[in-house]
C-alpha positions, -999 to 999 in steps of 0.1 A, spaced: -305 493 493 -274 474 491 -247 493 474 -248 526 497 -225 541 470 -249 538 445 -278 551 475 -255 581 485 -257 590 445 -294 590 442 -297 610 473 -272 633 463 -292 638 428 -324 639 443 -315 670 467 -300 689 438 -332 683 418 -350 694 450 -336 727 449 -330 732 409 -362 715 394 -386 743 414 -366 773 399 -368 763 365 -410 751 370 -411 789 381 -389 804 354 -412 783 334 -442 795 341 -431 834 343 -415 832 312 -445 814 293 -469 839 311 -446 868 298 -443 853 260 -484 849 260 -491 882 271 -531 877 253 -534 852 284 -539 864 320 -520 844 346 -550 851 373 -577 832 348 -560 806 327 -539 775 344 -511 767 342 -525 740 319 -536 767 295 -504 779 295 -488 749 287 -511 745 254 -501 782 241 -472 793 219 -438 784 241 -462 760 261 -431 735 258 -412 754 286 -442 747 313 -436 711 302 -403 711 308 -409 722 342 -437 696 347 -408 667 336 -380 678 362 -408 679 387 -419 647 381 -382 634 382 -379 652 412 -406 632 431 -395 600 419 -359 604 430 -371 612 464 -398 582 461 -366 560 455 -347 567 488 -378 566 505 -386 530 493 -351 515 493 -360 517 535 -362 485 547 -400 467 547 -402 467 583 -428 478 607 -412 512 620 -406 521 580 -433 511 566 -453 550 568 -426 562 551 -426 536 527 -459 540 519 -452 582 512 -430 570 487 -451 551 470 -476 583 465 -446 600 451 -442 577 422 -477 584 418 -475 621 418 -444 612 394 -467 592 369 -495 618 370 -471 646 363 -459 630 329 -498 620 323 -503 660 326 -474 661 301 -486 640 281 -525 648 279 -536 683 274 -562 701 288 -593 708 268 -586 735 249 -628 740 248 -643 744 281 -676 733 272 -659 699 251 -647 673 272 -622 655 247 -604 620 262 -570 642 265 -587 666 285 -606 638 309 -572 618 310 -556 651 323 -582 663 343 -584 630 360 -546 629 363 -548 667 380 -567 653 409 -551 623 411 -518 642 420 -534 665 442 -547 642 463 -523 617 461 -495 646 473 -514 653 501 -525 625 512 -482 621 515 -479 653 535 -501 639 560 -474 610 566 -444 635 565 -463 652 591 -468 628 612 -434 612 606 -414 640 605 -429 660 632 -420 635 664 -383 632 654 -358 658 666 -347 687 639 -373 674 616 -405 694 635 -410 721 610 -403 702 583 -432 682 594 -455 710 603 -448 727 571 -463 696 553 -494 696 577 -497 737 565 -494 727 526 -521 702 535 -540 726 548 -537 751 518 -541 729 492 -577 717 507 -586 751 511 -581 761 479 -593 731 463 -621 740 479 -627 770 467 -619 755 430 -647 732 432 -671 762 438 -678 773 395 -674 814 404 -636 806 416 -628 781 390 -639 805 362 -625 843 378 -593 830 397 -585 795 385 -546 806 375 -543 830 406 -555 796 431 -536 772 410 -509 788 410 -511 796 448 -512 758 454 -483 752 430 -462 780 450 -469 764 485 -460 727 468 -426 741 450 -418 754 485 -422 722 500 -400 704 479 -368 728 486 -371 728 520 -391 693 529 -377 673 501 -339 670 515 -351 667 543 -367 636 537 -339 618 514 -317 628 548 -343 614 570 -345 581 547 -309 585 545 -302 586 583 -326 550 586 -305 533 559 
């Protein structure tokens, strides 16, 4: 980027989203759980949630989350298009990805039938995927990135580790007894692990991108 003023600002945002967006998806999330109390947070998703009275405040959570990964996307792809950058480069580009499908998520409900597949509900099923698979398919880069560079290791390895969570449980999603008894309780497992990754990987990453300026 050429105006490192302007850089140094849209780092500094993106690390304070890093650390405030996750506390208010949580708050979110506990406080729609606690206003739907008909609804059990181990059964019904996140995306249920989001479709229930007060579902407004899951979406809220879902926007600074998606504006979250796009400001880290941005310091990771003002890097310059060379060779040695060029991993990175691509991680960033799967964040705006993970950005866009967050606001799909927004903007496309889940089917509020289970046996109905409406186009909102394919769009946002879809778009669920999508951003799982797209995000991990980035922590697989930070991993190897991050994990050969000095003071960055952990950062790295704890990438690799939400990588390895979020196939597990994915995996266990795609077998119909676990999606139907436990779908909140893995979902929101995965969506723990991922929150946690971006407060402690995210700055780490806008400094990383920020140290290679």
């Amino acid at each position: 980027m050429n105006n490192p003023r302007l850089f140094n600002r849209l780092s500094g945002l993106a690390t304070l989203a890093c650390y405030t967006a996750p506390a208010v998806m949580a708050a979110a999330d506990l406080a729609t759980i606690a206003l739907n109390r008909n609804f059990s947070p181990v059964q019904e998703s996140v995306s249920k949630f989001a479709i229930q009275p007060y579902g407004w405040l899951e979406k809220l959570g879902m926007g600074l989350i998606a504006i979250t990964f796009f400001l880290i996307a941005v310091n990771l792809l003002a890097l310059k298009n060379d060779k040695g950058l060029r991993r990175l480069r691509l991680a960033g580009g799967f964040l705006v990805v993970v950005a866009v499908g967050f606001l799909m998520i927004m903007g496309f409900n889940t089917n509020v039938i289970g046996t109905i597949v409406s186009f909102h509900g394919l769009v946002h099923k879809i778009s669920t995927l999508a951003v799982s698979v797209v995000f991990y398919a980035a922590c697989l880069i930070f991993m190897t990135v991050m994990t050969n560079r000095p003071g960055y290791k952990f950062f790295g390895l704890y990438s690799g580790f939400t990588f390895l969570v979020g196939f597990i449980i994915m995996s266990l999603l795609s077998l119909g007894h676990y999606r139907h008894e436990y779908m909140g309780l893995l979902e929101r497992t995965i969506a723990c692990f991922n929150l946690i990754w971006i407060v402690l990987v995210g700055p780490q990453v806008i400094r990383l991108a920020k140290s290679l300026q």
